[in-house]
PATORKE-993846 format. One line per field, with one value per residue (C-alpha): residue number from 1; residue in three letters; x, y, z. Coordinates in steps of 0.2 Angstrom, whole numbers, plus 5000, padded with zeros to 4 digits. Each point is the difference from the previous one (the first is absolute). Example, Ala and Ser with C-alpha at 12.3 -4.5 7.8 and 13.67 -1.06 7.14 Angstrom:
resi <- [1	2]
resn <- [ALA	SER]
c1 <- [5062	5006]
c2 <- [4978	5017]
c3 <- [5039	4997]
***
This chain:
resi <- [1	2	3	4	5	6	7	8	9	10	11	12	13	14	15	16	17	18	19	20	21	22	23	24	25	26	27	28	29	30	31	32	33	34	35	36	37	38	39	40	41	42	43	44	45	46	47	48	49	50	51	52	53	54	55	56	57	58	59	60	61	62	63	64	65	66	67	68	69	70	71	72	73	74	75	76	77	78	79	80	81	82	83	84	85	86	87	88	89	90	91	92	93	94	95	96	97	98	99	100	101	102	103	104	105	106	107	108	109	110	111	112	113	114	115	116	117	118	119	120	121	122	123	124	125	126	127	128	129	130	131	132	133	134	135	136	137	138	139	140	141	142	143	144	145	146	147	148	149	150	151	152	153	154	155	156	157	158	159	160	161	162	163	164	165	166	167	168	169	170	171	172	173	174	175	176	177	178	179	180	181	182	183	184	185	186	187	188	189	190	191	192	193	194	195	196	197	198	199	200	201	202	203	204	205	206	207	208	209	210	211	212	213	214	215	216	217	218	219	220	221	222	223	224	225	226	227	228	229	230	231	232	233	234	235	236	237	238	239	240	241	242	243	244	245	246	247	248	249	250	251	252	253	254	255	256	257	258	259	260	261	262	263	264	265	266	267	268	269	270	271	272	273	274	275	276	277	278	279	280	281	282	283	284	285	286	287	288	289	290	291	292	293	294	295	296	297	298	299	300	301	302	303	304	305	306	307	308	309	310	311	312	313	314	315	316	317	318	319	320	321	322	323	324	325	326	327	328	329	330	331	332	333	334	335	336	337	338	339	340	341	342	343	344	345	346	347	348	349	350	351	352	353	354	355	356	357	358	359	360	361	362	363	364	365	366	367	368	369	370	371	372	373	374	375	376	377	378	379	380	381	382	383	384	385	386	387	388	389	390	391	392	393	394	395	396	397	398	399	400	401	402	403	404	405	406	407	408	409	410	411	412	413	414	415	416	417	418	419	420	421	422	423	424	425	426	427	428	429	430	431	432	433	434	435	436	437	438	439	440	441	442	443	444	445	446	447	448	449	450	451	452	453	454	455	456	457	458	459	460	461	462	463	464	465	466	467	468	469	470	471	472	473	474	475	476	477	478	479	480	481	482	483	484	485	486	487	488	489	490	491	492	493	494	495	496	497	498	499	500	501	502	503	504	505	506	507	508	509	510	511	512	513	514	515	516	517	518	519	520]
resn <- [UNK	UNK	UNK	UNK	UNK	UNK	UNK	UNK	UNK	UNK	UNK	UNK	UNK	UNK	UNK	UNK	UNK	UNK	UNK	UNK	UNK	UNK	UNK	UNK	UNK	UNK	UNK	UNK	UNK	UNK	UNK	UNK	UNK	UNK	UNK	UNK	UNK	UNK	UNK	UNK	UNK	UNK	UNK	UNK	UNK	UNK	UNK	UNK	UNK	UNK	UNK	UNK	UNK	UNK	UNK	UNK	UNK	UNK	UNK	UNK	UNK	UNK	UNK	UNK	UNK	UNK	UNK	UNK	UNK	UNK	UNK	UNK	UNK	UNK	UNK	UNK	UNK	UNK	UNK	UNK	UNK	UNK	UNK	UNK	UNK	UNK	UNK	UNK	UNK	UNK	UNK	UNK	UNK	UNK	UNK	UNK	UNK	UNK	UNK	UNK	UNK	UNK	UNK	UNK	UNK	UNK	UNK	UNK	UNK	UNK	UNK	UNK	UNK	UNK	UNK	UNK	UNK	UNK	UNK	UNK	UNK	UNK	UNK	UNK	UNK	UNK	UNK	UNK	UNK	UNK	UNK	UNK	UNK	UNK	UNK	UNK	UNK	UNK	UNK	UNK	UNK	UNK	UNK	UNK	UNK	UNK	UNK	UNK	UNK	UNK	UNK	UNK	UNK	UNK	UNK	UNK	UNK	UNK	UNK	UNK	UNK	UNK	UNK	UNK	UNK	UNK	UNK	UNK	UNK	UNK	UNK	UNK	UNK	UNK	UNK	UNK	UNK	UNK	UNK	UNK	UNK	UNK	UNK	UNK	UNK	UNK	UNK	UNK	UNK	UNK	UNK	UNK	UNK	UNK	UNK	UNK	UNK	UNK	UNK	UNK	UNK	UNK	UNK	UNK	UNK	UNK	UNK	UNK	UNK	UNK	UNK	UNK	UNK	UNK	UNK	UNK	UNK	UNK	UNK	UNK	UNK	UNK	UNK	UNK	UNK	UNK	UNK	UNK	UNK	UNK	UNK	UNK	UNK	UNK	UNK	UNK	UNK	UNK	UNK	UNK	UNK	UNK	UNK	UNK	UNK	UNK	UNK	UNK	UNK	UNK	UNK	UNK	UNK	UNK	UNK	UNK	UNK	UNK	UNK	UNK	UNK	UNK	UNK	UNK	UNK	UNK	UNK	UNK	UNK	UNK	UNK	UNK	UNK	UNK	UNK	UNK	UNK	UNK	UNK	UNK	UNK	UNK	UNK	UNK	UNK	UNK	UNK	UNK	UNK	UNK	UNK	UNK	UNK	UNK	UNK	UNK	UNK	UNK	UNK	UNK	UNK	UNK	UNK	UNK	UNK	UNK	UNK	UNK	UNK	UNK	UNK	UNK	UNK	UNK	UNK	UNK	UNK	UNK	UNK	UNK	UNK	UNK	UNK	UNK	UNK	UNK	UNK	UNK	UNK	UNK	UNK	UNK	UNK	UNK	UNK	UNK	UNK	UNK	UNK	UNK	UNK	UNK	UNK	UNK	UNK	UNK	UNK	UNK	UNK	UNK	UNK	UNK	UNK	UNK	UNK	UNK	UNK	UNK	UNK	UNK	UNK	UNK	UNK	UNK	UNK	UNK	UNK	UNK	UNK	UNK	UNK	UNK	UNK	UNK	UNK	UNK	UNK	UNK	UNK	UNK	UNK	UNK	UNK	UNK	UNK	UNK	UNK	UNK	UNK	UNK	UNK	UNK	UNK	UNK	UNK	UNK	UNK	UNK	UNK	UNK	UNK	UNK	UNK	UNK	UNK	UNK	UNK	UNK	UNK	UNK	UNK	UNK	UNK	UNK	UNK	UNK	UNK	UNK	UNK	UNK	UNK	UNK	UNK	UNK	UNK	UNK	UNK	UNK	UNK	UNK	UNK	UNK	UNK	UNK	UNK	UNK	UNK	UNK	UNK	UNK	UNK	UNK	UNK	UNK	UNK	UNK	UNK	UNK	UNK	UNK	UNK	UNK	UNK	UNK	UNK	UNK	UNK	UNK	UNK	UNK	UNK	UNK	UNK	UNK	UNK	UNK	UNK	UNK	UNK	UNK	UNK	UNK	UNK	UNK	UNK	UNK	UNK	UNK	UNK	UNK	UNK	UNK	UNK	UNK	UNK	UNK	UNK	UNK	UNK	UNK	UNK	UNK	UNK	UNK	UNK	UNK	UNK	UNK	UNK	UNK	UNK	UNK	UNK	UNK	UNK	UNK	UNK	UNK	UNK	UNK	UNK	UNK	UNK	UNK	UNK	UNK	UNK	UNK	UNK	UNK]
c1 <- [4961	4986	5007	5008	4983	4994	5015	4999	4980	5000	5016	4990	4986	5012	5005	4981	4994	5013	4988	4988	5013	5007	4981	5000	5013	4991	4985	5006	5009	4984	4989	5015	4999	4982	4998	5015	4994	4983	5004	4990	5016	5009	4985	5001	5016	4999	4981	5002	5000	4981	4996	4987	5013	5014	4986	4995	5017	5007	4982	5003	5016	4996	4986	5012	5012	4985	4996	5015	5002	4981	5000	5019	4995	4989	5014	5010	4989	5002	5018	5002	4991	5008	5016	4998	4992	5010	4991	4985	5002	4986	4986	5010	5001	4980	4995	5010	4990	4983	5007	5005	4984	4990	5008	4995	4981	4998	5008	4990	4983	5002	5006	4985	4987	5007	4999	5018	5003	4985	5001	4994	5013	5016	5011	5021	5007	4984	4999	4994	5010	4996	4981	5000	4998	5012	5015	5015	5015	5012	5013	4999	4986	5006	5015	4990	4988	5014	5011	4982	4998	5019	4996	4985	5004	5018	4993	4983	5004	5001	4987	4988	4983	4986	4992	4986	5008	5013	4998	5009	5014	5019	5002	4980	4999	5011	4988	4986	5010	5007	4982	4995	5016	5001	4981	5007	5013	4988	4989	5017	5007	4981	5004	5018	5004	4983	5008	5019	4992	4989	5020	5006	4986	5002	5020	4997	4995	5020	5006	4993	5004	5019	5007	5017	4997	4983	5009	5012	4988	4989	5013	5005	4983	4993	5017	4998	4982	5000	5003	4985	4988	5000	5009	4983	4996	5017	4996	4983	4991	5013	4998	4982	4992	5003	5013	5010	4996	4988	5005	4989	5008	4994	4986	4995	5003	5008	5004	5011	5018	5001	4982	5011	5016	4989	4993	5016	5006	4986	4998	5014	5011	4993	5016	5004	4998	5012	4986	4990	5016	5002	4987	5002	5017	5011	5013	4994	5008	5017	5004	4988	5011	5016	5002	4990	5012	5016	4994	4997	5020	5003	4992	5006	5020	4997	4994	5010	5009	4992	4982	5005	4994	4982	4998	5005	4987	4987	5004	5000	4982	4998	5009	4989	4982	5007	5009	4990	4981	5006	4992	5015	4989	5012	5014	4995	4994	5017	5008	4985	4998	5017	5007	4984	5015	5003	4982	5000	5016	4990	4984	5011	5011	4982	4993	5016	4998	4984	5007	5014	4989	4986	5015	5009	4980	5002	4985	5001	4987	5004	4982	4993	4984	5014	5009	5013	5019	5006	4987	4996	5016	4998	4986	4996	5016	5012	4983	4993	5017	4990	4988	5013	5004	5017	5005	5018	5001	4997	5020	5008	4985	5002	5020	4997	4985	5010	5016	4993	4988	5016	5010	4988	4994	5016	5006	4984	5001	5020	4999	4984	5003	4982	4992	4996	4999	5013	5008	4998	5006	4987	4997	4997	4984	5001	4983	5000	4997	5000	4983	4993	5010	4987	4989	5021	4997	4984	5001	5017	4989	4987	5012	5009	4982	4998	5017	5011	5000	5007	4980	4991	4995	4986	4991	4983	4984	4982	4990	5005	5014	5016	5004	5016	5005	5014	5012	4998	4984	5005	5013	4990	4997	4983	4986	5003	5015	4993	4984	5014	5015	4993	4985	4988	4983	5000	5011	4993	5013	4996	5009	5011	5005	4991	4987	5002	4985	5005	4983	5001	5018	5004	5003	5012	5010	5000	5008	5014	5002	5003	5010	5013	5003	5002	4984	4992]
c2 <- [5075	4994	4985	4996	5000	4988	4989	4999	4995	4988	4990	5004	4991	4984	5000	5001	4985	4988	4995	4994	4996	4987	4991	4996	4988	4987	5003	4997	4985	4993	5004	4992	4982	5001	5003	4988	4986	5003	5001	4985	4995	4997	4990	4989	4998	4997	4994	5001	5016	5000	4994	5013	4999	5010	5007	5008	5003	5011	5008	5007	5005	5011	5008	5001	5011	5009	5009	5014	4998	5006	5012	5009	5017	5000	4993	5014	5014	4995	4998	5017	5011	4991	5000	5019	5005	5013	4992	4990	4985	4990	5015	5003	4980	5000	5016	4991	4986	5012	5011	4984	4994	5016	5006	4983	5001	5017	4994	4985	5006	5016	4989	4986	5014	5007	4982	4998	4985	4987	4991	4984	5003	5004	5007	4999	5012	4998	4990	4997	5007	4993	5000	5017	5001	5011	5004	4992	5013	4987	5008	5018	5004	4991	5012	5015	4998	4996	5016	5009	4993	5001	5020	5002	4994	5007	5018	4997	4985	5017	5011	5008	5002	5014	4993	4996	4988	4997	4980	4997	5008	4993	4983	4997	5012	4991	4985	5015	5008	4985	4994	5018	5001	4983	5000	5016	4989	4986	5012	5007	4984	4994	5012	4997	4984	4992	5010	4993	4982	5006	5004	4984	4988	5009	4998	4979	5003	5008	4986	4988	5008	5001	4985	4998	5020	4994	4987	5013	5013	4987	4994	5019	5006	4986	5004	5018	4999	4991	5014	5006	4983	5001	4989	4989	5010	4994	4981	4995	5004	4988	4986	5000	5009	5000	5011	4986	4991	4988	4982	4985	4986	4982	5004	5015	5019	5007	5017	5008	4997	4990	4989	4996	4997	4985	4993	5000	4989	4989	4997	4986	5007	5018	5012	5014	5018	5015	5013	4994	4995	5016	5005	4989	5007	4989	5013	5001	4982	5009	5014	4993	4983	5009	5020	5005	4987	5006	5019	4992	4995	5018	5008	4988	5002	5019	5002	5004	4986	5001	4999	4985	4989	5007	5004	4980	4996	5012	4996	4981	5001	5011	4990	4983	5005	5012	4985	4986	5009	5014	5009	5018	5010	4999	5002	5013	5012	4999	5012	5006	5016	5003	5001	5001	5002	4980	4995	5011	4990	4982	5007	5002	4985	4989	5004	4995	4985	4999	5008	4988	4982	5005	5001	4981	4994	4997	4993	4995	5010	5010	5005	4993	4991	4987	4998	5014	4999	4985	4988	5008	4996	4982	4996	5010	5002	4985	4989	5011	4998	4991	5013	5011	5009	5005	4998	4998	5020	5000	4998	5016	5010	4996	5004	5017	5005	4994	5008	5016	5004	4997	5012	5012	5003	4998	5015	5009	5000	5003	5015	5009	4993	4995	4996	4983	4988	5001	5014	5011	5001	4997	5018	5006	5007	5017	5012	5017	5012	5017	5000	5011	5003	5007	4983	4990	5012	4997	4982	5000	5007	4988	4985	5007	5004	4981	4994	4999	4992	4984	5000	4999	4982	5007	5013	5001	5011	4998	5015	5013	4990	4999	4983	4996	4982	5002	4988	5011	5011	5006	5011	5012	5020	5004	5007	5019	4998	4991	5014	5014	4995	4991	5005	4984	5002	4986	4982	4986	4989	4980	4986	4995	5020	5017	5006	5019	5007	5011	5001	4997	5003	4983	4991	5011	5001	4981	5000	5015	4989	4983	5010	5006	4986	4989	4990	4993]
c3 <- [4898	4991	4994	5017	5009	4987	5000	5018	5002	4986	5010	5018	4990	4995	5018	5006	4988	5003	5016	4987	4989	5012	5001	4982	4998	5014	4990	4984	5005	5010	4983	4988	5010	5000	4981	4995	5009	4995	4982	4989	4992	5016	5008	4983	5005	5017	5003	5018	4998	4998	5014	5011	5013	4989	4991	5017	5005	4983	4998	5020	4995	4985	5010	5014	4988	4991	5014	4997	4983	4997	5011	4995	4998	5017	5008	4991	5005	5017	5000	4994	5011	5013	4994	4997	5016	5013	5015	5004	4985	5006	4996	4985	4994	5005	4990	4984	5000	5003	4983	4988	5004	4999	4985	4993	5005	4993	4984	4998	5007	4988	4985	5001	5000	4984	4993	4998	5013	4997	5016	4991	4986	5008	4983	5001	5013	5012	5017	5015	5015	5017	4992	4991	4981	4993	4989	5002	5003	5006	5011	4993	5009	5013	5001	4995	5016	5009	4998	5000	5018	5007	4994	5009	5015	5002	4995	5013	5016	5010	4993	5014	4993	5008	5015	4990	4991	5012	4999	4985	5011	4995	4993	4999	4986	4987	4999	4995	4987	4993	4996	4990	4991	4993	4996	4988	4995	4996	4990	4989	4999	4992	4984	4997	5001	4988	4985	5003	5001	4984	4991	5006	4991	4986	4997	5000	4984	4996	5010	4988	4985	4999	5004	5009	5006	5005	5011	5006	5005	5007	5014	5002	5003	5013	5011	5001	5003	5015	5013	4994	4998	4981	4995	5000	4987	4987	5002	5007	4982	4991	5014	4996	4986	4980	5001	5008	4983	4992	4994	4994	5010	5000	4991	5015	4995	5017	5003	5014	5002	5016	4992	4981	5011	5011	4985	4993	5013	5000	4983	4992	4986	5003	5000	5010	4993	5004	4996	5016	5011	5000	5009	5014	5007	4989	5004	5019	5002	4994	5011	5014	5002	4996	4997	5017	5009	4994	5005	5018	5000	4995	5014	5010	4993	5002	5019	5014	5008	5015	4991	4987	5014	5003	4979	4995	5009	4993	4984	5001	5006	4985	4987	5005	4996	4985	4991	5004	4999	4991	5015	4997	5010	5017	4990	4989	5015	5008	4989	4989	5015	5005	4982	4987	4985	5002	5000	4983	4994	5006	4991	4984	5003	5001	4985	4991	5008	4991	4982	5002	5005	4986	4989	5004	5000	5018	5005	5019	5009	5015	5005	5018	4991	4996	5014	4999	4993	5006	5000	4983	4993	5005	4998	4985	4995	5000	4999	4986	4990	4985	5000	4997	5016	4993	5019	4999	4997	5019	5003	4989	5001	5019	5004	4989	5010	5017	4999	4989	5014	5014	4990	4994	5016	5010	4989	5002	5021	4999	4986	5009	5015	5001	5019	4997	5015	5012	4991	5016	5017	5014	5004	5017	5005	5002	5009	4994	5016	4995	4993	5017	5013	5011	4997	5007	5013	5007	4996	5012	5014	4998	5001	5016	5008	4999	5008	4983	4985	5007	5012	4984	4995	4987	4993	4992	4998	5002	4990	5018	5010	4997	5007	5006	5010	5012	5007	5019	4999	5014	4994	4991	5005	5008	4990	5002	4991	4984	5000	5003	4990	4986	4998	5003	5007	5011	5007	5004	5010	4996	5009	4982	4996	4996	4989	4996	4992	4986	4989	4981	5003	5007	4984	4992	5017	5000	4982	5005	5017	4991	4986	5016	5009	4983	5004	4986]
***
């Protein structure tokens, strides 16, 4: 029973993040134009291309796009406990926000009085988030405040406090717990996630040592860390440090992969080096430009009929930043939630593309600092040839990679019949009404006090009146029979509806009112 919860909360949660799963792809195409036709190779190319106005243009564009994907696991915290809220989304959308960024504060605040952030020397794995330094969790702790959140307020939206207290009645108390809980959160999330990044930095050192494996656990490590905002961790200190390599080139000793690998194109004669092409997601521009594509035909060949419309669309806009910018984000959290065992086969499935391009000295770079696949393999590949790009593996490494993702996959979602999208029928909403039948009860008196249901245009609640607007105020009982029947201690008839004065009561019958009449 168990196992069938579980199963049934992480596909709830593929369902509840394909809203912010469906805002990726716009972004990554906006941010993929921007960079391409902002890359220096292309503007020697093209020289028009530098002019302030395009210049303007692609740099507006990538900002544009930047907005979500900066901000993914806010956006996912959000998502989340709205998606999972029984009623009243908008206080459970607004208290996500208030715990991701509390949880974030704490965290940051906590970790910069240890002396473990330096706010004037940010380390790997720490950022700014809307202004606050912290640790960067990526979309786990998105997720984590976000079930945290959706918890709180189906459990509480209807608590009643003592009268003492009685202003955090109802919805108004789930911003105020949100903001204790994920402060706790903040202050645990402070101790366990330092020694994990700690582990990380220390298994470069593996990585560099063992050759072909190295490449392998490389490109396995930085895809199954990116849930969780480590995968920083796998390739930032070879983009930039010694551990990336250190080469004397034209007379200049540079270290850091992504430096040796300019120099290397700048300097005449100088030829390219697998042991640092390696680094820069050689094997990204393999399974990014072809294997994540040929998933997206799976998914679509395998969806219902009547969802193959709506799916090749989503996974057009996928496909577009992920093989051109090598932006796989959008794709990636398509199925990585609803069936986590082929984001496990595509973690395994990069890193041999990794193993296998270190072995054929494939040195066409995937990494964004030089343009992404495709402009990579043109401008750095096919014009690199001399420096010996080995570029021509591009066409068998590519069909393998297409068609073994489309059948691996395809085999994977028919075998385990894996949710992925637009492998479900649209369900129909269903409301659960037999949580208290004395609450139906009193609730069906109230409605017919006030001339039905089809009288009510809205309800609300200030802290003591429940305020309901009327389409004929007229057709209401008088005030004896609210104070007798249903237990108000006052009415106050206005010209748009009727305010019934329930004290700290108000807010929950609001909620239990909206709930009933399916008002949102």
């Amino acid at each position: 029973m168990k196992k069938e919860k579980m199963l049934e909360m992480f596909q709830k949660l593929g369902k509840v993040l394909m809203a912010p799963v469906l805002i990726l792809p716009i972004s990554g195409i906006l941010v993929g134009v921007g960079s391409a036709f902002s890359n220096p190779n292309l503007i020697k190319a093209a020289p028009v291309l530098g002019s302030k106005f395009f210049i303007y243009l692609f740099t507006l564009m990538k900002d544009a796009g930047n907005v979500v994907n900066n901000h993914i696991p806010i956006i996912f915290a959000i998502s989340i406990a709205y998606g999972f809220a029984k009623s009243e989304k908008g206080t459970a959308a607004l208290s996500g926000f208030l715990g991701y960024m509390t949880m974030n504060a704490v965290m940051g605040s906590f970790l910069t009085m240890l002396g473990t952030i330096n706010p004037e020397e940010l380390l790997t794995g720490q950022r700014s988030i809307l202004g606050i330094l912290t640790l960067d969790t990526g979309v786990f702790g998105g997720i984590i405040i976000g079930l945290i959140v959706s918890y709180l307020h189906n459990k509480y939206y209807k608590i009643e406090l003592p009268s003492v207290i009685s202003l955090f009645n109802g919805t108004r108390f789930i911003p105020a717990i949100t903001i204790l809980v994920s402060s706790l959160v903040g202050l645990a999330m402070a101790f366990i996630f330092p020694p994990i990044q700690n582990v990380l930095n220390m298994s470069s050192e593996f990585i560099v040592a063992t050759g072909s494996l190295g490449s392998f656990a490389y490109g396995t490590l930085e895809r199954l860390l990116l849930p969780f905002g480590l995968h920083h961790f796998i390739y930032l200190p070879f983009f930039f440090t010694s551990l990336g390599g250190t080469e004397e080139i034209g007379g200049q000793v540079v270290e850091g992969a992504v430096n040796i690998y300019n120099a290397i194109l700048n300097t005449p004669g100088q030829h390219f080096d697998i042991s640092v092409s390696r680094f820069l997601m050689n094997g990204k521009v393999i399974f990014a430009m072809f294997g994540l594509p040929g998933a997206a035909l799976a998914m679509y060949k395998t969806a219902l009929p009547e969802n193959r419309k709506k799916i090749g669309s989503l996974m057009i806009t996928a496909v577009i930043p992920c093989a051109l910018m090598g932006i796989s984000e959008p794709l990636e959290y398509s199925f990585l939630f609803v069936a986590p065992v082929l984001f496990g086969i595509h973690a395994i499935l990069s890193g041999l593309a990794y193993f296998l391009t270190y072995i054929v000295s494939f040195n066409v770079v995937g990494s964004a600092s030089f343009g992404g696949p495709f402009m990579s393999l043109i401008f750095n590949g096919i014009l690199g040839a001399d420096k010996g790009s080995n570029w021509l593996w591009v066409f068998p490494l590519g069909a393998l990679y297409f068609f073994g993702y489309y059948f691996i996959f395809k085999f994977a979602i028919v075998r385990w019949n894996l949710k992925t999208p637009g492998k479900e029928l649209e369900e129909a909403t269903t409301s659960d009404n037999s949580e208290n039948s004395q609450s139906d009860a009193f609730l069906q008196t109230l409605i017919q006090a006030v001339g039905g249901k089809e009288n009510i245009s809205k309800v609300d609640a200030c802290f003591t009146r429940l305020r309901l607007t009327l389409e004929d105020p007229q057709n209401v009982e008088n005030s004896d029979y609210f104070k007798n029947e249903l237990n108000a201690n006052g009415v106050v008839n206005v010209p748009s509806g009727i305010q019934i004065i329930y004290g700290n009561k108000a807010a929950v019958y609001k909620t239990e009112l909206r709930e009933y009449l399916d008002m949102e």
